[in-house]
N, C-alpha and C positions, 0 to 999 in steps of 0.2 A: 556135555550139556544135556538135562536132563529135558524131559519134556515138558517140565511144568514151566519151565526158564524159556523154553522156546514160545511156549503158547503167547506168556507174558511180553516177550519182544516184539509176536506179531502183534500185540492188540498196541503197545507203544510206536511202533513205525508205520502201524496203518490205521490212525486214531481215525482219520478222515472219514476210511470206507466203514468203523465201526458205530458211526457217532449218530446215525440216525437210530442205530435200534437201541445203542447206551441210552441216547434222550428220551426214550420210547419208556426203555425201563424205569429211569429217573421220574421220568413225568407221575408212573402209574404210581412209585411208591409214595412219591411228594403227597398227590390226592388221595390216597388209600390210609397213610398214613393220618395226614389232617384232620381226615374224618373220623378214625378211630380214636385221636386227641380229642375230638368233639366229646365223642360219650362217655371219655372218664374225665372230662376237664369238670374242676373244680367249682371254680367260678360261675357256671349255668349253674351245677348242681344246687349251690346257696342257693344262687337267684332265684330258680323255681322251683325250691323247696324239698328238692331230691324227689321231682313230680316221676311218678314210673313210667308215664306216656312216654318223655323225652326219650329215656333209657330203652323203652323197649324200640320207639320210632328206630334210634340210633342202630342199633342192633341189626332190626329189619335191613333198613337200609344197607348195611353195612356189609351183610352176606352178598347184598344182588350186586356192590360194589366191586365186591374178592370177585365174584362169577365174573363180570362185565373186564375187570384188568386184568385178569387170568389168561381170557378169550384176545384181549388185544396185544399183550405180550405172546401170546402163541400166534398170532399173526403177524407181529412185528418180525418174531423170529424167524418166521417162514421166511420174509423175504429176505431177511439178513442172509439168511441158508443158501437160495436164489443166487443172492449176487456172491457167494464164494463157491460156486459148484466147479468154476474154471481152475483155483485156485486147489478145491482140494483134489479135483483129474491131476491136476499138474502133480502134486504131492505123490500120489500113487503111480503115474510114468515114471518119476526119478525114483521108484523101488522101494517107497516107504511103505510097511505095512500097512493093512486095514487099521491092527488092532492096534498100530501106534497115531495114527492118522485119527481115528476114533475119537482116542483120549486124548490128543490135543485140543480137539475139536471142546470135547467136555472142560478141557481146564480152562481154555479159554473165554467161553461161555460163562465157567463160575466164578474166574475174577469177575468179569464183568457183571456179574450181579451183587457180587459178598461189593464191590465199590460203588454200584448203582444206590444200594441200599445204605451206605456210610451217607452218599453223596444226598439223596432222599429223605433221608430221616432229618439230618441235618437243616435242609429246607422245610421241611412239611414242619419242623419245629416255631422255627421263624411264622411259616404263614398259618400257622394255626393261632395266635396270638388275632391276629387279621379277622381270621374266620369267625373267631369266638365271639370279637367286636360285634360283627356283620349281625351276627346270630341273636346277641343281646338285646341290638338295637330295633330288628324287623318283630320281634318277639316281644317290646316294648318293656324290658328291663332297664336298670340304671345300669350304668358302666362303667364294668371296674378294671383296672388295669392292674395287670398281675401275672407274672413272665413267668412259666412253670412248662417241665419237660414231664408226662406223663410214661412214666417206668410200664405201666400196663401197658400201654399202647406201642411203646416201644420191643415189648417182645411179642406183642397181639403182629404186629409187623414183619417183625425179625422170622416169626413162625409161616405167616401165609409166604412171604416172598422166597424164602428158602426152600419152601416146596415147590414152590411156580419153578425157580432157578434149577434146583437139581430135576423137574421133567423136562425143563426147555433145553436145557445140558445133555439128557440123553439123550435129543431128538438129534443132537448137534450130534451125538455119536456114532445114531445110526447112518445118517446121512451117506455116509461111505460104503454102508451093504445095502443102500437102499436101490442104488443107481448105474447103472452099466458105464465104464470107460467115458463110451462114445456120447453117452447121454450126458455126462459132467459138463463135457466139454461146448455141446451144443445147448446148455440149458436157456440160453439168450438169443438163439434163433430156431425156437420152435416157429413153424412156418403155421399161419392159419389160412384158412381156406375162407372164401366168401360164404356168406351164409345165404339160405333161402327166403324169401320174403311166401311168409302163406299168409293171403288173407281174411281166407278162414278163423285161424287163431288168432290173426291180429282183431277182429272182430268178436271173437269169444274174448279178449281181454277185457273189451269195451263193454261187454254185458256183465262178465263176472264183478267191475269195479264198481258199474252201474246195478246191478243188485245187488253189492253191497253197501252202497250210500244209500239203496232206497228201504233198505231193508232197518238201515241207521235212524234214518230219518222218520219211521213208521211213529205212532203216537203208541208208546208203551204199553197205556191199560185200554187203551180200546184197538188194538191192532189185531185181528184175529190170527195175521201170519205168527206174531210171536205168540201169540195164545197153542197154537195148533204146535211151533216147533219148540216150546218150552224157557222158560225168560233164563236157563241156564244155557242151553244148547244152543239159541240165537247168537248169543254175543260170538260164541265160537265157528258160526255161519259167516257172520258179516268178517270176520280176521281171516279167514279162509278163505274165503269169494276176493278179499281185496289184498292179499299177498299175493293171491296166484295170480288173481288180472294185474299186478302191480310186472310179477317178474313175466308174462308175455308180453304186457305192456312195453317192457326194456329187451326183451328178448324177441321180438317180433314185429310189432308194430313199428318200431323205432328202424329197424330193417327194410320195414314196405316202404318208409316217408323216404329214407336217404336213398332209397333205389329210383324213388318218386323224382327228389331234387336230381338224381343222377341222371333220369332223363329228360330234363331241362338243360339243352344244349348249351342253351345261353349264358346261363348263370353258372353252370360246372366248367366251360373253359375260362373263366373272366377268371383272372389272376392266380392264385394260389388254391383254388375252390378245390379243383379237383385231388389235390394231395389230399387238403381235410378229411374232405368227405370219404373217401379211398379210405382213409386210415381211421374212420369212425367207423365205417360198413365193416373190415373183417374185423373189427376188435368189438365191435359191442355186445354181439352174442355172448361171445368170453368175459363181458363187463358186467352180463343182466343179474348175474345171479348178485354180486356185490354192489351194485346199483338199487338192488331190490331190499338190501340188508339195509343199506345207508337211509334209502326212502322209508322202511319202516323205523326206523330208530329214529331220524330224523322226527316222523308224526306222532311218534310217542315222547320224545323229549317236550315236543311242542305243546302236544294234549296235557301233559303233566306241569309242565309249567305253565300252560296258561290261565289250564284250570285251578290251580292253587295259586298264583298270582290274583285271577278273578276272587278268589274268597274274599284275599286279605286286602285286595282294592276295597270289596265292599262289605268291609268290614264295620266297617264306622256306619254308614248308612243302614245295616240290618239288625247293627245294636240300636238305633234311633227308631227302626220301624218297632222293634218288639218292647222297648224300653223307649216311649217318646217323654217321658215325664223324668227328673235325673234320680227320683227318688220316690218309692209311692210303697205303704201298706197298709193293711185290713188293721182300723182301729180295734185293738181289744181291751184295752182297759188305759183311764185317764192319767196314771200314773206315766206308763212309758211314752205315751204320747208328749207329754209334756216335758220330758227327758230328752225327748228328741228333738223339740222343738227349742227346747234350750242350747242342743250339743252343736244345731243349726244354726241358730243365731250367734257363737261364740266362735264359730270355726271362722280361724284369722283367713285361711287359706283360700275361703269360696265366699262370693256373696250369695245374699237369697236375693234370685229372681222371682220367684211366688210361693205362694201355700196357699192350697184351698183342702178343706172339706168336705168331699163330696159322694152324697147316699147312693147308692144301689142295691137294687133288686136280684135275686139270683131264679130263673124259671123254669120251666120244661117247656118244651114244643116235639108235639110229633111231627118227624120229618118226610112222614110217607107221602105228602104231597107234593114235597121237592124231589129231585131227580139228582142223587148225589151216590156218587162211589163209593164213598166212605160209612154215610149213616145205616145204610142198610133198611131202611124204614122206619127206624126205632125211633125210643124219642133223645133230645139231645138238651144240653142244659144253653142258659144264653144267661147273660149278664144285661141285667136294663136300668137304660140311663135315660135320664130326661134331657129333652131339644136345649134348657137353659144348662144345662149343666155343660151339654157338648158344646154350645157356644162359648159360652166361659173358655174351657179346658181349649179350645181350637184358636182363642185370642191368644194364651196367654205361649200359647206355644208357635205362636205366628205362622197361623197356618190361614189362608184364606177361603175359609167354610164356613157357612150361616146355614142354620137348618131351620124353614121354618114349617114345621108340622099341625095337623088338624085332626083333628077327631084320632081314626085307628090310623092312621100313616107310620111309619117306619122307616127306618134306612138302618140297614144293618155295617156294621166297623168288621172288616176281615182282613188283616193285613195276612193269614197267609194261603187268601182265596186261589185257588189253580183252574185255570178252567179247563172244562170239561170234565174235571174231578168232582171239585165243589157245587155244593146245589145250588140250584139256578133259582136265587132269590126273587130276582126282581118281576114286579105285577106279580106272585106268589100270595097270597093269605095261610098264614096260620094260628095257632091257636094256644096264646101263652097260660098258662095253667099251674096252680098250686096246689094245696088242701083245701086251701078258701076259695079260691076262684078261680075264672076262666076270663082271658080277653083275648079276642080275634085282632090280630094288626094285619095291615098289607102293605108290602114293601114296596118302597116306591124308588128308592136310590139303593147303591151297595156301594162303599168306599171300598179301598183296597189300604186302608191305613186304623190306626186308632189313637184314640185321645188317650186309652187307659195304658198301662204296663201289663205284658200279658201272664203275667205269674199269679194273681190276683184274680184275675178272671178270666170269663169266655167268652167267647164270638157276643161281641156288644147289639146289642139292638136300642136305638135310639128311637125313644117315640115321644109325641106330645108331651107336653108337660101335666094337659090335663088328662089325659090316661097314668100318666106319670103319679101323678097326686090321686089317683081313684086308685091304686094298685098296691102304693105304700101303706097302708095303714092294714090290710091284712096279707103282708108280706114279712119276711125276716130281712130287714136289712142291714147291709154291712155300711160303716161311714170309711170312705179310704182318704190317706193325708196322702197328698202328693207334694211333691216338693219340685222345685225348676232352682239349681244352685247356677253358679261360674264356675268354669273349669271341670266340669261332670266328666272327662274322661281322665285327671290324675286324683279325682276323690277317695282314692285308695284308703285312705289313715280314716277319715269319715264316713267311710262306708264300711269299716269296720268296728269302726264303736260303736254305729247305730244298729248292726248286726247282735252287738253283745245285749244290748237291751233290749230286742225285740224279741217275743215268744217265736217257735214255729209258725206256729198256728196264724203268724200275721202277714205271712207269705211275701216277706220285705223283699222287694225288686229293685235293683240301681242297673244306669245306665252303666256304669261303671264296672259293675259286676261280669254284665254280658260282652262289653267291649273289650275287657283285659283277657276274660277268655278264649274270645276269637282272635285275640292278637298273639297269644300263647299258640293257638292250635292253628291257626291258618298263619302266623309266621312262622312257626316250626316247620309245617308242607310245607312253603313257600321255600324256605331254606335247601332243605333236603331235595324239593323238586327242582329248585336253582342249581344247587351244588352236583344231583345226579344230571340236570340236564348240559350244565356245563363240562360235564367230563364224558360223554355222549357224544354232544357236539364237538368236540374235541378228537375223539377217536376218531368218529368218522371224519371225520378233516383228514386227520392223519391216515386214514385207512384210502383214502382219495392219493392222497399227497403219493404216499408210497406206491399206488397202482400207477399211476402218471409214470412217477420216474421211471418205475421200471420200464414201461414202456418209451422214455425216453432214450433210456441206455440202450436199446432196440433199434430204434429210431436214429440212432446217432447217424451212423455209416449214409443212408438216407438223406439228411442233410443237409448235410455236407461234402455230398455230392452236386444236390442244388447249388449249394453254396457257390462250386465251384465253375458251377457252368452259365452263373449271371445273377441267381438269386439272394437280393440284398437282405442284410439282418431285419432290414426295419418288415419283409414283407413276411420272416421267418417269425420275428415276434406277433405278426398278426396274425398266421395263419394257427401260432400254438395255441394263443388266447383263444380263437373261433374254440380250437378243438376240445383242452381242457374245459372252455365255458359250456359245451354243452355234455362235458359228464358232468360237471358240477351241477349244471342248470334243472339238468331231467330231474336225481333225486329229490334235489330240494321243493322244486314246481308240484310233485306227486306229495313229498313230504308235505305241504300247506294243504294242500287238497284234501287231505287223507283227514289231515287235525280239523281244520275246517268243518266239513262234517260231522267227525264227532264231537265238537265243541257247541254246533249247530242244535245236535241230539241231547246234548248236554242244557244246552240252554234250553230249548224249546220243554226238555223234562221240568228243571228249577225256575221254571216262568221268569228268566231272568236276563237283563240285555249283558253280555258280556266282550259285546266290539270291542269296546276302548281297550280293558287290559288284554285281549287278545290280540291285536294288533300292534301292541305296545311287545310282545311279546317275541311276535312275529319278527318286527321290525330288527330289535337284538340281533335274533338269532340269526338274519339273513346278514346283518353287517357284519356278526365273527363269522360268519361263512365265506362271505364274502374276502375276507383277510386270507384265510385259507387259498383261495381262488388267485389271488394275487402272487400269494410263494409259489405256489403250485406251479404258476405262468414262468417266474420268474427262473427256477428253480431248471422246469424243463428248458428254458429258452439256453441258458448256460449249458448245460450238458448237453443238447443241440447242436449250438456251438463251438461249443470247446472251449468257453470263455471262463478262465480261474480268477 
């Protein structure tokens, strides 16, 4: 019997103890695969015109993927190694070489991948079909149905996972010079020691996390900290101050509270307490480091999908702030105007909800009496509109705005005003000016929206009508045709004829235009930020799941000892749940906290409320976590027990 036939019969007669790291492997190549079917599938390609963004997005992604299942199949393996160290001592007492012991180790290892990978590609085939849907549809393509297995992607696969397999193979081989006899043997009851509670450091965790949320939270362009430590060098401040307070956090703090609860007499003899607790205190030191890995990955899953879910929420809303009109450009000559207005009235697909024609002004102002980041004192151009005009435009777009103006009054339209950036218009006078003239206005309101489409013009200032009509007649005006259709977000076919007739130079703006491409680019993150964060949340589930058990298989003898001396299943299922619930609890609680803040620094930068799809987010992510938490319980409670 050769050795490659023995490897083969243990991996057939002990599928059991191999089948969490087989699933491990299976899993990585299912998702590893799918996602490289992504970026030669066909079907996107059409649909988005063989756009090079996707291709490159894809790409990107697709390395930090190979890193990310590379990293978890080597740790998958690690414990797969763990729980056969008894098996391969045993091997070596009964007089079998190292260097035949080795290579079984390795052949067994490489079926189980050259099979993991049949079994994988197989599926990742299937659910790439799925994915591609998924992908079309948040991307806002038609979709088409069309079964195809990608040959690139299939050896783009075959390639990464045969490298992963043949190093995870020789780890399996050294295993046997790595370890002394005695050590194989004992691999499942290293003894730990209780650890020290300092609360000193528990105290340096709470500052380091805390200067780095405050550090997060500072106001970007007027922060002198990040001015002083450099807007490259900061961000690398706040991820260092809140790793390291993360893992004393798990590594010390968490030691002073359960020594804390341990000297509450009360509540540490009531029931089962005192096992829990006992067996959270010596194992969490030895937990903090992978507790800290899981919390940060956990808040970057989180930041990364929330924050590209937040785009593509408000995606429609930002196409409507900068495009409120469904169609609008700079009349240049009676011809194509009239082209258009005919291609509009004909189009079976939209009704027209309005058209008007309406003049503007284009002016200068010096801005050195505002107080703005951006103008630097200089002067700045403004588009000027008359009070009747923005009444109109505000009706016909059901907006509820009346502006009634006198003499020099003003209100200036800024949909994308920042404060503390943007100049501080309001009670301001300045001084609008051309070749021919000068007029002084004083701002008396500032919206935060616009009547116009802003491709066309700039920052609008609304003033009287009768300054309006004194300013026209030695000014260059533009007349813009705006248009309000039905269905302005699948105007695609209409927005592109009106495109073929219109010059450059008429700076044709569609709702349409801007919508379809935030739906292109903040569904694609959305996608990729879903799809990396789901195989994330995923691993660390699994990176939990498999720490647990192991320490269940520890725990067995433990017990079931209990067991034997009066203590009922039901009080063994509670006291797992406590225990597993709070490794699960710590990462996840630091993980929200961590996103939380930068999603906070996030918003607070992009003046923008982003609760709803944050939380929306949030909410997900704790229910597949939470699913995790439930095997985890159920998983250890069995092996606890001894219940098959």
């Amino acid at each position: 019997m050769t050795l490659f036939s023995i490897a083969r019969k243990n991996i057939k007669k002990n599928f059991t103890n191999y089948f969490l790291y087989f699933a491990s492997m299976i899993f990585s190549i299912v998702i590893y695969f799918t996602f490289v079917s992504l970026k030669y599938d066909t079907t996107i390609h059409s649909a988005s015109d063989g756009s090079p963004k996707i291709s490159s997005a894809f790409s990107g992604a697709s390395v930090v993927l190979m890193i990310f299942v590379a990293i978890f199949i080597w740790y998958s393996n690690s414990f797969f190694t763990r729980k056969r160290k008894k098996e391969v001592g045993l091997y070596s007492l009964l007089g079998v070489r190292k260097k035949q012991i080795g290579r079984m180790l390795f052949y067994e290892n490489f079926l189980m991948g050259i099979l993991a990978l049949i079994i994988g590609i197989a599926f990742g085939s299937v659910l790439s079909r799925f994915f591609v849907m998924i992908l079309m549809k948040v991307m806002g393509y038609e979709l088409l149905s069309q079964f195809s297995i990608s040959f690139s992607a299939v050896i783009n696969t075959v390639i990464v996972f045969m490298i992963i397999t043949l190093i995870t193979s020789f780890q399996g081989y050294r295993l046997i010079y790595r370890f002394k006899l005695i050590e194989l043997f004992h691999a499942d009851q290293e003894h730990e020691r209780e650890p020290k509670a300092s609360w000193i450091t528990a105290l340096i965790s709470v500052i380091l996390i805390g200067f780095g949320y405050w550090l997060a939270l500072q106001n970007l362009l007027q922060s002198k900290v990040w001015a002083s430590l450099g807007y490259m060098m900061t961000p690398l401040v706040i991820l260092l101050t809140v790793i390291l307070g993360t893992y004393f956090l798990f590594s010390t703090l968490t030691v002073a509270l359960l020594k804390l609860s341990r000297a509450r007499k009360k509540s540490y003899w009531k029931g089962m307490n005192m096992i829990g607790v006992s067996q959270l205190l010596y194992r969490i030191k030895g937990n903090a480091r992978t507790l800290t890995i899981i919390a940060v990955l956990s808040a970057t899953t989180l930041t990364a999908v929330g924050t590209s879910y937040s785009f593509y929420y408000n995606n429609r809303s930002n196409a409507g702030a900068a495009n409120p009109n469904s169609m609008m450009f700079i009349a240049k000559d009676g011809g194509s105007v009239k082209k258009v207005r005919d291609l509009v009235a004909k189009s079976a697909d939209h009704e027209l909800r309005y058209h008007l024609s309406v003049p503007v002004i284009e002016m200068k102002a010096d801005m050195s009496g505002l107080e703005s980041v951006f103008s630097n004192g200089g002067e700045m151009a403004f588009t000027i509109l008359s009070a009747h005009d923005f009444n109109q435009l505000a009706d016909v777009q059901n907006r509820d705005e009346k502006l009634s103006l006198k003499a020099n009054e003003a209100v200036v339209l800024d949909p994308a005003y920042m404060e503390g950036m943007s100049p501080k218009y309001v009670g301001k006078t300045i001084t609008l000016k051309n070749k021919q003239q000068k007029q002084q206005v004083t701002f008396k309101e500032l919206h935060k929206f616009n009547v116009l489409n802003q491709r066309a013009v700039y920052t609008t200032i609304v003033v009287s009508d009768e300054v309006f009509g004194k300013l026209q007649p030695k000014a260059v005006a533009d007349m813009l045709e705006i248009y309000g259709i039905t269905g302005q977000d699948k105007a695609k076919t209409l927005t592109a004829d009106i495109e073929k007739i219109l010059p450059d130079k008429a700076k044709f703006s569609s709702f349409y235009d801007t919508y379809s491409k935030g739906m292109e680019a903040f569904g694609l993150m959305m996608f990729m930020g879903g799809f990396l964060g789901l195989v994330f949340l995923a691993a660390t589930g699994s990176i939990i799941y498999f720490k647990q058990l192991t320490e269940a298989n520890a725990d067995k003898g433990r017990y079931l000892i209990l067991h034997k001396i009066g203590v009922n299943k039901k009080e063994i299922r509670k006291t797992v749940a406590k225990q597993v619930g709070f490794i699960f609890a710590l990462p996840l609680i630091a993980g929200i906290a961590h996103c939380a803040v930068a999603l906070s620094a996030l918003s607070n930068l992009m003046q923008t409320n982003l609760v709803i799809p944050v939380v929306i987010c949030m909410g997900v992510y704790t229910c597949i976590y939470l699913i995790y938490y439930a095997l985890t319980v159920n998983a250890y409670y069995k092996i606890v027990t001894n219940i098959k």
